[in-house]
C-alpha positions as CSV (number, residue, x, y, z in Angstrom):
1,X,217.1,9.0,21.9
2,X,215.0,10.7,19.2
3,X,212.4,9.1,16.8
4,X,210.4,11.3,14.2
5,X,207.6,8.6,14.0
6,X,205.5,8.6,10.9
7,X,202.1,6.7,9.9
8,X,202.1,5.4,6.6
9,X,200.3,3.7,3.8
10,X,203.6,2.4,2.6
11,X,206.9,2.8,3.0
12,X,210.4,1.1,1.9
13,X,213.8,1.6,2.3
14,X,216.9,1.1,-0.2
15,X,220.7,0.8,-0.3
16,X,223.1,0.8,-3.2
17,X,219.7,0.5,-5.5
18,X,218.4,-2.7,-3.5
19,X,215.3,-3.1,-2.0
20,X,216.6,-3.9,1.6
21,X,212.6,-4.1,3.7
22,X,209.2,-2.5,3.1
23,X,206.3,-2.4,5.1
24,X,202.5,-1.9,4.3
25,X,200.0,0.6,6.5
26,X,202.4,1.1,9.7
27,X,205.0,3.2,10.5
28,X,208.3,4.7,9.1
29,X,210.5,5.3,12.6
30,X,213.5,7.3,12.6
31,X,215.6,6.9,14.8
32,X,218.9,9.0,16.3
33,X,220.8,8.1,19.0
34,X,223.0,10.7,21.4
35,X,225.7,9.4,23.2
36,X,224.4,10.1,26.4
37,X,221.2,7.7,25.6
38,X,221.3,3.9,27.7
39,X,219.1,0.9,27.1
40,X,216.8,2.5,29.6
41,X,215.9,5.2,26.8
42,X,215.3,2.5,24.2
43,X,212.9,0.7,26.5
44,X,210.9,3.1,27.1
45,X,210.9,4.8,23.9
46,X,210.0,1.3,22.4
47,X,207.3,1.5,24.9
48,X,206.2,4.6,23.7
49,X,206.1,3.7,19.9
50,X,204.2,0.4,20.4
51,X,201.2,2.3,22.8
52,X,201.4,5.5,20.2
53,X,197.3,5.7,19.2
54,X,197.5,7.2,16.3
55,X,195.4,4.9,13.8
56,X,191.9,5.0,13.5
57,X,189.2,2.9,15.0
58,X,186.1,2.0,13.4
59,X,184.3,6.0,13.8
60,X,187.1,7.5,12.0
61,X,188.8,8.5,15.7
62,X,192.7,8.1,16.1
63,X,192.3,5.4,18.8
64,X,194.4,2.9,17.7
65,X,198.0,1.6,18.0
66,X,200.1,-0.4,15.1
67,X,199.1,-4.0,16.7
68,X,195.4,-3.2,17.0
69,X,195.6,-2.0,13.6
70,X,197.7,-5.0,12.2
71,X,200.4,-2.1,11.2
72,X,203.8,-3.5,10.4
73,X,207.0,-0.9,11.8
74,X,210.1,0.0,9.4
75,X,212.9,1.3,11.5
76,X,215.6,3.8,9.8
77,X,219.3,5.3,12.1
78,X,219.2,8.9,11.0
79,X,222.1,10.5,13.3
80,X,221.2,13.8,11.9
81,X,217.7,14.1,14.3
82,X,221.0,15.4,16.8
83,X,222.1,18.3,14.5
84,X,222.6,21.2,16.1
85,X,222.2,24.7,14.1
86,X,222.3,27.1,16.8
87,X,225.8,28.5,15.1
88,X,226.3,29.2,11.4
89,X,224.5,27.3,8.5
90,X,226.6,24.0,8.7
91,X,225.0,21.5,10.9
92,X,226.9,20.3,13.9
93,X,226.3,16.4,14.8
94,X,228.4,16.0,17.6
95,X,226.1,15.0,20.1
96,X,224.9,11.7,18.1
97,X,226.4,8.7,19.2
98,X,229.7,7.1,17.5
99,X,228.8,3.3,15.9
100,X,230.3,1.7,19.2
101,X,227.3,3.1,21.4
102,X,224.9,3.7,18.7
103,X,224.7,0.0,17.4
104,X,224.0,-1.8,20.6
105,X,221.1,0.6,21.3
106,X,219.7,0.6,17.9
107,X,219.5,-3.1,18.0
108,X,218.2,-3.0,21.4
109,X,215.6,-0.5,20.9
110,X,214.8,-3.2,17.6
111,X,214.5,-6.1,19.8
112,X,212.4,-3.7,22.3
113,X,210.0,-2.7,20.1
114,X,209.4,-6.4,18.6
115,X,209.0,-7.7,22.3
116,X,206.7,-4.7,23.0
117,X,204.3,-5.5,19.8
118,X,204.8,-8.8,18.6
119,X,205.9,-7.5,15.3
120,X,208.8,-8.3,13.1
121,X,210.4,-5.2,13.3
122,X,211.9,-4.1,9.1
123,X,215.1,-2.2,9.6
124,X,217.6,-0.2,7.0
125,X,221.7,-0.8,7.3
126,X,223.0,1.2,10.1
127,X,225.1,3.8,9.0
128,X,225.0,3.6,5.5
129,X,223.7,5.8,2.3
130,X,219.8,5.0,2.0
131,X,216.9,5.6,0.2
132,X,213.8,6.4,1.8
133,X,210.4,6.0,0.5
134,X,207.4,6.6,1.9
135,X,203.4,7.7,1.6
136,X,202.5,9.1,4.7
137,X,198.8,8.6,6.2
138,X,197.2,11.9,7.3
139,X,199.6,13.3,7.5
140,X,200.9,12.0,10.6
141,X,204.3,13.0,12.1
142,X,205.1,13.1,15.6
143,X,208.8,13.8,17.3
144,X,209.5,12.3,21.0
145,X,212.5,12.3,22.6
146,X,213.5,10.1,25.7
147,X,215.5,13.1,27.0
148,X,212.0,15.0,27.8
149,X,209.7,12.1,28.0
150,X,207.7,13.7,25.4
C-alpha cells in the first residue's frame, strides 16, 4: 500500500463536474493499493498518516499532526502510485490491485484512519475519472509505502 501524502491549505475533489468532498488546512492522501497488500498494511499505514508531524506548532517547527492541528483528511484511489516504467515509455500497472481486493482495503484503510484520528475522513469515488484540486502547504509531499515501512 502506497500513499503520496500531501499538506494542504485546501483541497477538493470532482467527478463528472460535481463537487463530490473538500477539505480545509489538512491533507490530500493518495492512495494505491497492490494486490499483495492485507488489512494489516492499511492499519498501520493509517497509523502512520494520523501520527505524520508535519504541521507546525506555535515556533514555526513541524511538530504537529492533522488532529493537533484541527486538519481535516481528503482521501483519493490512484492505482497508478503501482506503475512500473522499468521497460519502454508505456506504464505497466499490473501490480495494483483489481476492484475485488482493492475496495475492501480502501474502505478499511478509510475507517482506519477515522478510528486512528477521530476525523471524518472526505473520500473521491473509487475507480472513477476525477478531478483533483489542491493548494499545497510548504510544500509538503511525502511518499510511504507499507511494503518498506517507510
Amino acid at each position: 500500500m502506497r500513499a503520496v501524502i500531501q499538506r494542504v491549505k485546501n483541497a477538493g475533489v470532482s467527478t463528472g463536474g460535481n463537487q463530490k468532498a473538500r477539505v480545509g488546512p489538512g491533507l490530500l492522501v493518495f492512495l494505491g493499493i497492490e494486490h499483495e497488500d492485507a488489512p494489516e498494511d492499511a492499519r498501520w499505514l493509517s497509523g502512520k498518516i494520523a501520527r505524520l508531524r508535519i504541521f507546525d506548532d506555535n515556533n514555526g517547527t513541524m511538530n504537529l499532526d492533522v488532529v493537533q492541528a484541527g486538519g481535516e483528511i481528503l482521501v483519493i484511489s490512484q492505482f497508478t502510485l503501482h506503475a512500473k516504467t522499468r521497460k519502454g515509455n508505456r506504464p505497466s500497472y499490473i501490480r495494483a490491485a483489481p476492484p475485488e481486493i482493492a475496495i475492501p482495503l480502501y474502505n478499511s484503510f478509510i475507517g482506519d484512519l477515522c478510528r486512528e484520528t477521530g476525523i471524518q475522513v472526505k473520500t473521491g469515488d473509487f475507480g472513477a475519472e476525477m478531478e483533483v484540486e489542491l493548494v499545497n502547504s510548504g510544500p509538503v509531499t511525502i511518499i510511504i509505502d507499507s511494503r518498506s515501512k517507510e
